[in-house]
C-alpha positions as CSV (number, residue, x, y, z in Angstrom):
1,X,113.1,128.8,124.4
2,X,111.7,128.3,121.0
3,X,109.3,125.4,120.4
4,X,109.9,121.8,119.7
5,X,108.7,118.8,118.6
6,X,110.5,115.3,120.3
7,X,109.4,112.2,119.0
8,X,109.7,109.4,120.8
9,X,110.8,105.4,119.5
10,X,110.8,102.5,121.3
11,X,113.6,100.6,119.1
12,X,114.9,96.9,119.3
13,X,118.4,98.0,118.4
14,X,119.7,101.7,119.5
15,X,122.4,101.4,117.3
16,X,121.4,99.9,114.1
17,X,118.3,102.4,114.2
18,X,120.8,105.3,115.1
19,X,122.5,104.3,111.8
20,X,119.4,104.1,109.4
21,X,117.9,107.8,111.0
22,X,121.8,108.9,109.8
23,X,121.6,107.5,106.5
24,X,118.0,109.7,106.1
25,X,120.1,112.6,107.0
26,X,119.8,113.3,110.6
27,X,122.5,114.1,113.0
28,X,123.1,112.6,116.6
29,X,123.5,115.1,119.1
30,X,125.8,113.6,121.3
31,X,124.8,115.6,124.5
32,X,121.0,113.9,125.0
33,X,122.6,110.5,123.9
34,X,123.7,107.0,125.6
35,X,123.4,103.6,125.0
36,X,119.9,103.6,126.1
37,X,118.9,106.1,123.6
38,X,119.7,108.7,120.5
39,X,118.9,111.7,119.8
40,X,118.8,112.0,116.7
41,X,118.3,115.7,115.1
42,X,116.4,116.5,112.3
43,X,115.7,120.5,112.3
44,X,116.9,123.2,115.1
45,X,113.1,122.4,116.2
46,X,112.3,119.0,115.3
47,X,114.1,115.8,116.8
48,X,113.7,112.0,117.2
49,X,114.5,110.0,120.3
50,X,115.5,106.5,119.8
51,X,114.7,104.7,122.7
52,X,115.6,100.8,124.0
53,X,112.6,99.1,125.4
54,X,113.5,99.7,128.9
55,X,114.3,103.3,128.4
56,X,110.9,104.0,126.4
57,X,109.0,101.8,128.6
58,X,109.9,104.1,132.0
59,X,108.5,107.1,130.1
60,X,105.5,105.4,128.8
61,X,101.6,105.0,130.8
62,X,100.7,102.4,128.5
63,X,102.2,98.8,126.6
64,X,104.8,99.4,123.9
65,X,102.8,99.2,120.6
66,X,104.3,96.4,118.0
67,X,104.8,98.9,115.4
68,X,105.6,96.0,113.0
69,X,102.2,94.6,112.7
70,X,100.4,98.1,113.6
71,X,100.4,101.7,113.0
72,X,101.0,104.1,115.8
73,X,101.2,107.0,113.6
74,X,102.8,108.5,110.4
75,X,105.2,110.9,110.1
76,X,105.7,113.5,107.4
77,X,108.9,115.2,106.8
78,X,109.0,117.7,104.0
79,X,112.0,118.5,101.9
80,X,113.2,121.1,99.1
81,X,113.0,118.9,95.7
82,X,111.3,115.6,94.5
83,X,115.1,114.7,93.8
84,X,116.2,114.8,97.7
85,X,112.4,112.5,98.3
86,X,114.6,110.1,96.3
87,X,117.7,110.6,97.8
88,X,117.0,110.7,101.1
89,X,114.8,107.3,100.4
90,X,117.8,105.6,98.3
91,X,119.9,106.5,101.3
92,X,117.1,105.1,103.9
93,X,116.5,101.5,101.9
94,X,120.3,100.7,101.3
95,X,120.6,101.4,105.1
96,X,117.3,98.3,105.7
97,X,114.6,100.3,105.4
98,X,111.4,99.2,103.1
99,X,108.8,101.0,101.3
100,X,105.7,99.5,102.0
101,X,104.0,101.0,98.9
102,X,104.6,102.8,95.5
103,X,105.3,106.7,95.1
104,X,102.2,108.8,95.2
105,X,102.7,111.3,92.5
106,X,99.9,114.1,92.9
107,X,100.8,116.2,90.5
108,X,101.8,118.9,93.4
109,X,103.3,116.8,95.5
110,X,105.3,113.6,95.5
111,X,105.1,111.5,98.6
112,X,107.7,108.3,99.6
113,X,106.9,105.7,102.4
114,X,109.5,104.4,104.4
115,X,109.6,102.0,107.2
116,X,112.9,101.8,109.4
117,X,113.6,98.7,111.7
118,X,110.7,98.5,114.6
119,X,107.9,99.7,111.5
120,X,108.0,102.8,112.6
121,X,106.3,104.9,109.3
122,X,107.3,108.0,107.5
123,X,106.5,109.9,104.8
124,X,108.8,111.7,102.7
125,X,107.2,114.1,100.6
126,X,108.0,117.4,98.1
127,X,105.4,119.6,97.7
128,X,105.4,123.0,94.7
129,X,102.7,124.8,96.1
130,X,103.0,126.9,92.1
131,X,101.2,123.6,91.0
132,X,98.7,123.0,93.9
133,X,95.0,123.3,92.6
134,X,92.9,126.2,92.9
């Protein structure tokens, strides 16, 4: 079996969140899905659970954090173009998302911040390694 990576939500709202992760241009897989939780697919090797409270919390050794008021981590998707950063951003802020802060423009990489529902952070980001300092 190849490697993976599985994130793990705790969401308010398996559905609504289900939505917003589709409008950033991942797919539900159907087959690791209910109503207590999405799986919501990113990459053959990269996926993102979307988890109820209930459901999260019988995985969990610790409180749920409120990702609202504080970070539990960021997450970094790269993609092909600066033009799908704004695209896939577009599509993620019409859907409720915000962006807690301006572009980042670094000359080799451009970098978006979005937040869906529950605050949970990512960063959307092209980088042209032919422009990357030496």
């Amino acid at each position: 079996m190849a490697k993976q990576v599985f994130l793990n939500f705790a969401v308010q709202d398996v559905q609504k969140s289900m939505d917003f992760y589709t409008a950033l241009g991942f797919t539900n897989n159907p087959q690791f899905s209910d109503d207590s939780g999405k799986c919501m697919v990113w990459s053959d090797h990269i996926y993102v659970m979307l988890l109820n409270h209930e459901k999260f919390a019988s995985f969990a050794t610790k409180p749920i954090a409120d990702t609202k008021s504080s970070l539990a981590g960021l997450f970094a998707l790269s993609v092909e173009s600066a033009d799908e950063v704004n695209s896939i951003m577009e599509n993620g802020l019409k859907a409720g998302g915000i962006e807690p802060c301006e572009i980042r423009d670094y000359g080799f990489m451009q970098q978006r911040t979005i937040e869906d529902f529950d605050g949970h952070t990512w960063e959307i980001f092209f980088m042209d390694m032919s422009k990357m300092p030496t």
